[in-house]
Legacy VTK file of the C-alpha trace (Angstrom):
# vtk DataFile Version 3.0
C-alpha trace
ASCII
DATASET POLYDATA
POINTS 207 float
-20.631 5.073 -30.713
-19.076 8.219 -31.651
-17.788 10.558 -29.094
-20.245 13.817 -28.562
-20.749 16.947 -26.311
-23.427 14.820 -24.874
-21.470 11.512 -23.563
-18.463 14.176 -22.126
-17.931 14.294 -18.312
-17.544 18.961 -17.577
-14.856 19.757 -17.212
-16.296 21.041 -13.783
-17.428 17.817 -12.684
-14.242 15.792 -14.090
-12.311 15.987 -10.770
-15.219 14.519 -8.872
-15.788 11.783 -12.069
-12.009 10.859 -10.676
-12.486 10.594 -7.421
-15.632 8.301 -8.200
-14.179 6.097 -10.556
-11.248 5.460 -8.466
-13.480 4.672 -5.428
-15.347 2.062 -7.184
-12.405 -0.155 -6.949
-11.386 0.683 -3.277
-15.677 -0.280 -2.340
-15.066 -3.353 -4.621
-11.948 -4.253 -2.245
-13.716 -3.152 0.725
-16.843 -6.325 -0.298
-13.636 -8.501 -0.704
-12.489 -8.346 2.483
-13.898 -5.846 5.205
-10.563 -5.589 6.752
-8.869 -3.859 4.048
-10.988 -0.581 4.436
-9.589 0.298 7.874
-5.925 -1.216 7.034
-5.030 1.132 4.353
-7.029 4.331 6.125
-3.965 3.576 8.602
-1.268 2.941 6.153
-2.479 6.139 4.459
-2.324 8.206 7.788
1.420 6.434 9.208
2.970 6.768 5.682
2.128 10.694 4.889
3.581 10.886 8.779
6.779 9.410 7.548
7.104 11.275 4.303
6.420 14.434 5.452
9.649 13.075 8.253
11.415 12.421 4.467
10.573 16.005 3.629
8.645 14.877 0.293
7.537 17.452 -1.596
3.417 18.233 -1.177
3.011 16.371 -4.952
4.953 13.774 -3.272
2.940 13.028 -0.371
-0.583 13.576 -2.617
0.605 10.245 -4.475
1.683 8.308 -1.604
-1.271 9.056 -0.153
-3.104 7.971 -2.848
-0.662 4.679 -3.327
-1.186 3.921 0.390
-5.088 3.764 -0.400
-5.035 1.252 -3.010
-1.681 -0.622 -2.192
-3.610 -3.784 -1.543
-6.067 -2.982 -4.870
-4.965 -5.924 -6.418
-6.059 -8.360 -3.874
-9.507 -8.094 -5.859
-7.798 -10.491 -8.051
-6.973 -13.239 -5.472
-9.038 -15.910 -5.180
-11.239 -16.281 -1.873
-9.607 -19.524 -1.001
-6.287 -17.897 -0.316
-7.569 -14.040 0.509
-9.708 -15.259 3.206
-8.424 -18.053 4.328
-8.252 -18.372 7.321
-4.624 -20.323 8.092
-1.116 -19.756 7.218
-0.637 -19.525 3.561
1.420 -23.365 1.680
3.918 -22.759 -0.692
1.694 -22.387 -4.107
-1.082 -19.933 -2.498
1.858 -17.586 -1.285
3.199 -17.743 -4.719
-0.590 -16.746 -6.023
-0.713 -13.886 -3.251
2.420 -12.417 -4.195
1.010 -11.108 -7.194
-1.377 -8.676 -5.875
1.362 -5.872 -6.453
1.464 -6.724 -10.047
-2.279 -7.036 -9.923
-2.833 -4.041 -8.148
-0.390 -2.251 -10.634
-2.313 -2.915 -13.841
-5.649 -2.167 -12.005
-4.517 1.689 -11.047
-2.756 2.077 -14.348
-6.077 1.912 -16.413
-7.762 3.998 -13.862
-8.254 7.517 -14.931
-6.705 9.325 -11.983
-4.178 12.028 -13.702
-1.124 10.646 -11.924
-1.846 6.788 -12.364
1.426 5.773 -13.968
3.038 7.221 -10.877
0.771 5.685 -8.094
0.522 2.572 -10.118
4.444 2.223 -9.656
4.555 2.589 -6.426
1.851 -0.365 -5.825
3.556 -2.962 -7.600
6.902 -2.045 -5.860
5.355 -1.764 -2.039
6.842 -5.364 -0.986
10.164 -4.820 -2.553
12.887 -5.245 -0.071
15.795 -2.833 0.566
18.251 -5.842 0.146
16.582 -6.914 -3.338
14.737 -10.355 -1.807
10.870 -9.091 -2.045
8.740 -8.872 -4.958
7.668 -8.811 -7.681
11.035 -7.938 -9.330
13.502 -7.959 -6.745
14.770 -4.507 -6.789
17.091 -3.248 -3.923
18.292 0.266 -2.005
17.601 3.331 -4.343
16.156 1.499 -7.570
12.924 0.861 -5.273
10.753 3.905 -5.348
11.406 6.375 -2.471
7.496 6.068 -1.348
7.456 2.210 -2.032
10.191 2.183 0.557
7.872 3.683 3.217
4.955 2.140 2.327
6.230 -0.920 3.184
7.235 0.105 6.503
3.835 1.759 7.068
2.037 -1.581 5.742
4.233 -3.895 7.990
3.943 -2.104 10.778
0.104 -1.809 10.973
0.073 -5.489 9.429
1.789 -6.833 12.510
-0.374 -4.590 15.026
-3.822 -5.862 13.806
-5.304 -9.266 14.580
-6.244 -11.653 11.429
-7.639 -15.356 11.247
-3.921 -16.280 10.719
-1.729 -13.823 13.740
-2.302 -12.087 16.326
-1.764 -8.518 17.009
1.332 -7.804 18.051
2.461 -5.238 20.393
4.081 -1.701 19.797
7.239 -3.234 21.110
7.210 -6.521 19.410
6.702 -4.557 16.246
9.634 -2.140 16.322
11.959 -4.780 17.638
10.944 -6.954 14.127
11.242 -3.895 12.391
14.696 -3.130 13.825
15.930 -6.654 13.320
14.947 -6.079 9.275
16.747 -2.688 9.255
18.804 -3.034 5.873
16.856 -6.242 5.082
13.349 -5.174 4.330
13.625 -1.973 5.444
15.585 1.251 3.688
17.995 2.374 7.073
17.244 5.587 6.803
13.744 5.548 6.109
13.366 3.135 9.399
15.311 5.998 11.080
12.785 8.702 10.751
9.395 6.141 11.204
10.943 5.529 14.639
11.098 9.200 15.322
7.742 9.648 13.861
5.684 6.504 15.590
6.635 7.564 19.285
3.787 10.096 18.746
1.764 8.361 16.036
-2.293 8.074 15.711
-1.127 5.107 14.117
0.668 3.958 16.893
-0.638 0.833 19.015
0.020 -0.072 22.685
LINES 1 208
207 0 1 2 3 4 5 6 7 8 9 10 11 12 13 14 15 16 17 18 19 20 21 22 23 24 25 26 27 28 29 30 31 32 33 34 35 36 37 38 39 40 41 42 43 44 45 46 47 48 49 50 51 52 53 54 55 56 57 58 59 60 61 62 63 64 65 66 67 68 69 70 71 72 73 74 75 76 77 78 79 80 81 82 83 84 85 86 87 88 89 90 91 92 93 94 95 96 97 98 99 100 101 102 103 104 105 106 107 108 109 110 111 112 113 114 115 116 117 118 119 120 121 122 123 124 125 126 127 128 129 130 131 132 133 134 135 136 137 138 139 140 141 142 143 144 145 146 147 148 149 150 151 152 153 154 155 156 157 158 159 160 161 162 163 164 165 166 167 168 169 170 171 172 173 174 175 176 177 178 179 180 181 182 183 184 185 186 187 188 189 190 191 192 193 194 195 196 197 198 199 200 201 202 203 204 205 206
């Protein structure tokens, strides 16, 4: 069908057209797995904490806010049987779940938002750790993107404070002493540095 005045989206309207089509797949998550709605509200809030502690620019913290809303976007394409199940992960479903990054990567990039290349990198690289042993392609220290690096912070730490069928929640205390014990492991040092200053007066922050 050719393209006409008719089938356009205004100009006027396009930002809201965006912010709809972008949506779809965060509801489409959100029927997935009910938990996911809530999680990344709390990512979204603790990571814009930290990188405003990073002094990020206000571009910056617009895409990590957006990244920390559909960091876990490509969980759509896991298969129920290891999403929701409800037990620790064996060997061969952990290698299946580690590729919602990559997943959730492709997803953003074919979104329309004006910045998805951007945001897009940042979800696959959310799980990469600072000493090059995450995933998906094992970068380390300053080859993983600044806002990846606190993402994953942000996503571990409310990870670890909510319960799921598999863990517990863990405690404020029990989470920043994991957390501490990762410092130059998962976790950039310097980026752990200022979410410590930042999540001793948190909303995010849990008993």
């Amino acid at each position: 069908m050719a393209y006409s005045a008719s089938t356009a989206v205004a100009p006027s309207s396009f930002e809201s057209y965006l912010a709809e089509s972008t949506q779809a797949l965060f509801i489409a998550l959100d029927e997935r797995d009910a938990y996911t709605h809530q999680h990344c509200d709390r990512v979204s809030l603790l990571a814009h904490e930290i990188g405003v502690a990073c002094e990020l620019s206000q571009k910056e913290l617009s895409l990590i806010a957006v990244g920390a809303r559909f960091h876990d976007i490509g969980k759509i394409g896991i298969p129920d049987s290891v999403l929701l199940k409800p037990g620790p992960l064996d060997a061969e479903e952990w290698r299946i779940m580690k590729m919602h990054p990559v997943k959730g990567e492709r997803l953003f990039r074919n979104t329309l938002h004006p910045q998805a290349h951007q945001v897009a990198n940042i979800i696959r690289h959310h799980h990469e750790c600072f000493d090059g042993s995450g995933y998906p392609d094992g970068l380390s220290g300053d080859e993983i993107p600044l806002a990846s690096r606190i993402m994953l912070i942000a996503d571990a730490y409310d990870a670890m404070a909510t319960t799921r069928p598999y863990h517990r929640a863990r405690s404020h205390r029990e989470i920043i002493g994991i957390l501490a014990s990762e410092e130059g492991i998962k976790t950039d040092p310097d980026v752990l540095s200022r979410f410590m200053r930042v999540i001793a007066h948190s909303q995010a922050r849990v008993d």
